[in-house]
FITOR-834510 format. One line per field, with one value per residue: residue in three letters; residue number from 1; y, x, z of N, C-alpha, C in turn. Coordinates in steps of 0.2 Angstrom, whole numbers. Layout:
FITOR-834510
aa c(ALA  ...)
i c(NUM  ...)
n.v c(Y  ...)
n.u c(X  ...)
n.w c(Z  ...)
ca.v c(Y  ...)
ca.u c(X  ...)
ca.w c(Z  ...)
c.v c(Y  ...)
c.u c(X  ...)
c.w c(Z  ...)
//
This chain:
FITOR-834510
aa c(UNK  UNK  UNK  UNK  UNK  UNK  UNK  UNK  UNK  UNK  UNK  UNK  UNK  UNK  UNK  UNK  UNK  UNK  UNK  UNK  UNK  UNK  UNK  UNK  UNK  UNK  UNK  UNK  UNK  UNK  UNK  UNK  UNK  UNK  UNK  UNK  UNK  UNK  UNK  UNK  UNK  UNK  UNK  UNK  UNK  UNK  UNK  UNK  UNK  UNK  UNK  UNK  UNK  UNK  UNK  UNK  UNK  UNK  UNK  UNK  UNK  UNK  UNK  UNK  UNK  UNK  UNK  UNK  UNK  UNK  UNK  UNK  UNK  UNK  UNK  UNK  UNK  UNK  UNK  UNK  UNK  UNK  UNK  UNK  UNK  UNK  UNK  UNK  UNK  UNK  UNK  UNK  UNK  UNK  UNK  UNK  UNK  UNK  UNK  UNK  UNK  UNK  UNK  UNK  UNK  UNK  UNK  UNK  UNK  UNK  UNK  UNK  UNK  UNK  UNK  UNK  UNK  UNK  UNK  UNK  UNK  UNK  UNK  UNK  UNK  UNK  UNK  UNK  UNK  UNK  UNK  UNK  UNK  UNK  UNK  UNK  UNK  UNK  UNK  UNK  UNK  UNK  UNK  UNK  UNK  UNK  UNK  UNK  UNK  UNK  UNK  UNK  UNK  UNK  UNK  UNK  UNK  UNK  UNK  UNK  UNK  UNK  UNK  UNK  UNK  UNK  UNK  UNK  UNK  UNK  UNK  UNK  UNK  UNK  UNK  UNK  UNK  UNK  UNK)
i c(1  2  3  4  5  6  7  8  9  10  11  12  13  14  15  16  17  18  19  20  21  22  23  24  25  26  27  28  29  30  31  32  33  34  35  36  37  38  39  40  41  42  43  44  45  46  47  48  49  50  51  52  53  54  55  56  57  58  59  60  61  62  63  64  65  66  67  68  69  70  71  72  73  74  75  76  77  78  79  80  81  82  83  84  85  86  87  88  89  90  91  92  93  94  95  96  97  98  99  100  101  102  103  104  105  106  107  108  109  110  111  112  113  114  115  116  117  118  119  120  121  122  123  124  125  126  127  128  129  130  131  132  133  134  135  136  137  138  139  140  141  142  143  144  145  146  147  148  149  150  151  152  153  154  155  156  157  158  159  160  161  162  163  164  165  166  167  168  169  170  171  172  173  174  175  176  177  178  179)
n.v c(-6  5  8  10  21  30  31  35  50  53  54  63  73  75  79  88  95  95  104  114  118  117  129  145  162  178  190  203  202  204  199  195  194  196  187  191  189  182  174  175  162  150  133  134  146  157  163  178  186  177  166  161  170  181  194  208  203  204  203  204  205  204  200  191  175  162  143  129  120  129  126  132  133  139  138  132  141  132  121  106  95  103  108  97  91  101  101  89  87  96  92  85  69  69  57  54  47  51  49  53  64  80  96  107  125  138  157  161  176  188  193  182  181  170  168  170  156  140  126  110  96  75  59  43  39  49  57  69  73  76  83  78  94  98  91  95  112  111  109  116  128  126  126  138  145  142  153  159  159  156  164  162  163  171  173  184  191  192  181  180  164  150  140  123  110  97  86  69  58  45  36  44  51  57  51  55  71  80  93)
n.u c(4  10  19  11  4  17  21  9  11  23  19  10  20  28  19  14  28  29  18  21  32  28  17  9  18  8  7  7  16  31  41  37  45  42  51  56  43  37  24  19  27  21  16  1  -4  -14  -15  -21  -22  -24  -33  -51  -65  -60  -62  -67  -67  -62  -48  -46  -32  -20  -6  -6  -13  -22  -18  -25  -24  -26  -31  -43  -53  -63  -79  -91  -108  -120  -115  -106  -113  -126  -119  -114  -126  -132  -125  -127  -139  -143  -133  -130  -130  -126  -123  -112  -94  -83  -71  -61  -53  -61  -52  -55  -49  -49  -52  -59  -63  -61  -73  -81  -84  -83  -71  -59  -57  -49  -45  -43  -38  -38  -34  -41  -29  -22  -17  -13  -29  -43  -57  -75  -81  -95  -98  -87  -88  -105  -100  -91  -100  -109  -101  -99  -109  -111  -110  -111  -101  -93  -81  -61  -55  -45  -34  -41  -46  -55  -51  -43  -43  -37  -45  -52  -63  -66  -70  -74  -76  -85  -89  -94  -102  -104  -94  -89  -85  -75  -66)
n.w c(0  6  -5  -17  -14  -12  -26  -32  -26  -33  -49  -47  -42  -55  -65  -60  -62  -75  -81  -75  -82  -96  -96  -101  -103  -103  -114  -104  -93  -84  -88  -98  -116  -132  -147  -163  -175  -168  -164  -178  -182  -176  -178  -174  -179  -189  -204  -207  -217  -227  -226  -221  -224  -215  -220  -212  -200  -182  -169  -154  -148  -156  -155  -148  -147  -138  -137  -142  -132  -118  -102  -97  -110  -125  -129  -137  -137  -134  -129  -130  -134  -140  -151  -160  -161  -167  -182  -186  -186  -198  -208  -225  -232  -248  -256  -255  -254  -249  -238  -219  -213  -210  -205  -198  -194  -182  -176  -162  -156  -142  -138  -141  -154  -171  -183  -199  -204  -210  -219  -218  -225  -224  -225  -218  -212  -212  -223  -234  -242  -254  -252  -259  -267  -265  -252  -242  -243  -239  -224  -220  -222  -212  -201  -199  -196  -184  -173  -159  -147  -131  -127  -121  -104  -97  -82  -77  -88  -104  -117  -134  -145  -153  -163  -167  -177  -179  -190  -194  -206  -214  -228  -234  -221  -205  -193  -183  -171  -166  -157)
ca.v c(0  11  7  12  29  33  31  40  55  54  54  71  78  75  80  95  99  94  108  122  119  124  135  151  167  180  197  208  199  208  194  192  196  194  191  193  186  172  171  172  157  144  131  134  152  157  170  184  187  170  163  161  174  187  202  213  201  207  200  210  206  203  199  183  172  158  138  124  119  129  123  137  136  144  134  134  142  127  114  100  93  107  109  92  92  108  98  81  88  100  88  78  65  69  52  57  43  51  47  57  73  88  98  117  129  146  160  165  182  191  195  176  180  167  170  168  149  136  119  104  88  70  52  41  38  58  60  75  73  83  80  81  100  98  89  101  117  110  105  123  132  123  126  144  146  143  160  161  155  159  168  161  168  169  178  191  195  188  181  176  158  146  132  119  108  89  79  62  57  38  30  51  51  60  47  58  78  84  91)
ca.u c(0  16  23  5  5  23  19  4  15  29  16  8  26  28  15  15  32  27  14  23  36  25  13  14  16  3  12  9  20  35  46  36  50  43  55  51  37  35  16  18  30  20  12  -6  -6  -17  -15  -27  -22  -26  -39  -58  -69  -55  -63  -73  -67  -55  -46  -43  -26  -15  -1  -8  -19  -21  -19  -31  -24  -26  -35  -51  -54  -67  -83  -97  -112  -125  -111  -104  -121  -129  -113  -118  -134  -134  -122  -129  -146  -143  -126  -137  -124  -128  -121  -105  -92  -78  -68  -55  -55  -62  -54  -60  -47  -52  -51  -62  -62  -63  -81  -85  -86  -77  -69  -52  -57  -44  -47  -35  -40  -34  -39  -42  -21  -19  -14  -17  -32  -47  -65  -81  -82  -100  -96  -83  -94  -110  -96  -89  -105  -112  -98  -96  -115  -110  -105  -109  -96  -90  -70  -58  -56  -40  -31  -46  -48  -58  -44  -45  -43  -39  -51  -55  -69  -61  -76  -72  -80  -86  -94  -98  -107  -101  -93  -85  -85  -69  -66)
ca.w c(0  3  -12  -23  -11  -15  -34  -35  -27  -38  -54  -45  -44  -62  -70  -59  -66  -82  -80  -73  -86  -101  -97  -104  -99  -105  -115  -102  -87  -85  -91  -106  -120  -135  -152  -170  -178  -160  -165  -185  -184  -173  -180  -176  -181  -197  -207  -208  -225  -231  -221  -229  -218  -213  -219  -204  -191  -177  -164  -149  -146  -164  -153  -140  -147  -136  -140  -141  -128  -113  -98  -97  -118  -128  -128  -142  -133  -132  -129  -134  -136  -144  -158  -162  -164  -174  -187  -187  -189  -204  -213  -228  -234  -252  -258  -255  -253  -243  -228  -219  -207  -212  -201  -199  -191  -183  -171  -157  -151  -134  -139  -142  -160  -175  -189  -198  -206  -213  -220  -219  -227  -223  -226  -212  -212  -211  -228  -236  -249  -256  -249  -263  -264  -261  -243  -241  -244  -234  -219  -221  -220  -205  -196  -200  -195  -174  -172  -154  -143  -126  -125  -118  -99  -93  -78  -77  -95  -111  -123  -142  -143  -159  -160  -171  -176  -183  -192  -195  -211  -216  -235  -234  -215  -201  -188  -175  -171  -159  -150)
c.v c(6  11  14  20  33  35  34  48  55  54  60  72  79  75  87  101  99  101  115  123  125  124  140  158  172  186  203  206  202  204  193  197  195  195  189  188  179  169  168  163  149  141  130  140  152  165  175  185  181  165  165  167  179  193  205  208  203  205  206  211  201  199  193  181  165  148  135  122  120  125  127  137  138  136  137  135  139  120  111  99  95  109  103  88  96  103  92  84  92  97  84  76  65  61  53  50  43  49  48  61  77  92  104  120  135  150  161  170  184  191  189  177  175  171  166  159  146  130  117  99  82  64  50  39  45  59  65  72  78  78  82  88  102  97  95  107  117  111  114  128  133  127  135  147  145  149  161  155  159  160  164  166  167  176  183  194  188  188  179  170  155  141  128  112  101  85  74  59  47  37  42  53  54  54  52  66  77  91  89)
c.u c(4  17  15  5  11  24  15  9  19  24  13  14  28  24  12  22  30  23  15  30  33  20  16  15  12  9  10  11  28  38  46  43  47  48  51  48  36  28  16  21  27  16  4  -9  -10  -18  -19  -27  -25  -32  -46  -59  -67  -57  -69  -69  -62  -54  -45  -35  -20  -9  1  -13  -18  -22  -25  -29  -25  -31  -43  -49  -60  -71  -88  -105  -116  -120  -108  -111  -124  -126  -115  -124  -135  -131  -126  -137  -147  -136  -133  -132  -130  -125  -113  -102  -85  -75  -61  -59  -55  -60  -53  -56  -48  -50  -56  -61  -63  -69  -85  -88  -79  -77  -60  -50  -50  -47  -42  -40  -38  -37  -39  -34  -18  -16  -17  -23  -37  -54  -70  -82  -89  -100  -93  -88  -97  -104  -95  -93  -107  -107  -97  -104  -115  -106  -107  -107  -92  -82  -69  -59  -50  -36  -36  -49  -52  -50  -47  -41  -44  -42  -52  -60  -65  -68  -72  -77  -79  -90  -99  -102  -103  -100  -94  -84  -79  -67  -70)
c.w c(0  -3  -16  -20  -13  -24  -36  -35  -31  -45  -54  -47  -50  -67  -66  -61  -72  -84  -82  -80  -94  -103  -98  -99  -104  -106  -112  -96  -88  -86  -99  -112  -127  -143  -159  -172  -173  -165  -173  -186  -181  -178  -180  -178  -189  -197  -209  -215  -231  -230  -224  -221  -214  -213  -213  -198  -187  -173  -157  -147  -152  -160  -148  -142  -144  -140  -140  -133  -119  -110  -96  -106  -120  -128  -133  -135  -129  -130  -131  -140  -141  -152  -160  -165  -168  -181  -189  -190  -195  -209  -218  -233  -242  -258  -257  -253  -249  -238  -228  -213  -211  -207  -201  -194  -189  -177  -167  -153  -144  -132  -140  -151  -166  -180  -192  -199  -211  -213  -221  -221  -226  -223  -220  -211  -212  -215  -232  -242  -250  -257  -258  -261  -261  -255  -242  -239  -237  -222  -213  -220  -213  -199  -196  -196  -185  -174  -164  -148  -135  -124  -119  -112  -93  -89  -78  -82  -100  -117  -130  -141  -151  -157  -165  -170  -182  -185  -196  -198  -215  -222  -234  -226  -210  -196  -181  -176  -164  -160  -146)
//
């Protein structure tokens, strides 16, 4: 029973470093230093310039948009549940033969508004391929169509927050929505 007590502790300790390691720090912490282009160069950033649905929409802070992964993340208003429901009830597998992830990149503003979309494509093996545009399109609409979302809420403030919407598509049919 010591032993399994000694193991659980040492499983905390280390996933409490693991933790504190890397978290970030927010750019107005006197430490924050940031250097050229930090945010243009990460891999989940997306281009304002390039991105479908760019024009009119704004971010509050150009310079900190948070990951998917923090721990308080941005939340579709009606749920899980209710993003799910919305889709599945308005998706109509027009014969489509697909299969792969459609998956739909974006931002969420301070104000709980989206914008700022991207599309990746992948087979069920994650290789890049190209959905039926009609799929695609319908997939693309729906999703653009949940615009009220609850901001990110970190440290006292409302943040922008990338988010994504991963449908896992079978014989054309939506299997699985993630997150």
């Amino acid at each position: 029973m010591k032993t399994i007590k000694s193991y659980s502790f040492f499983c905390l300790i280390i996933i409490l470093a693991t933790c504190s390691i890397s978290c970030e720090k927010l750019p107005n912490e006197e430490t924050y230093i940031p250097t050229e282009n930090a945010f243009t160069a990460d891999a989940h950033y997306i281009n304002p310039e390039t991105a479908l649905l760019s024009d009119g929409f704004e971010v509050c802070d150009e310079n900190f948009i948070l990951q998917y992964y923090n721990p308080e993340r941005a939340t579709y208003s009606k749920g899980k549940n209710g993003l799910r429901n919305f889709i599945l009830s308005n998706y109509k597998n027009n014969n489509y033969t697909d299969a792969g992830y459609l998956n739909i990149r974006f931002v969420i503003n301070c104000k709980g508004e989206a914008g700022r979309y991207v599309i990746h494509e992948n087979n069920l093996e994650l290789e890049p391929i190209t959905f039926t545009e009609g799929l695609k399109d319908q997939l693309f609409e729906l999703t653009t169509q949940l615009q009220e979302w609850n901001p990110n809420f970190v440290r006292g403030a409302y943040r922008d927050t990338y988010m994504y919407i991963s449908y896992r598509i079978e014989h054309g049919n939506i299997t699985e929505i993630l997150p």
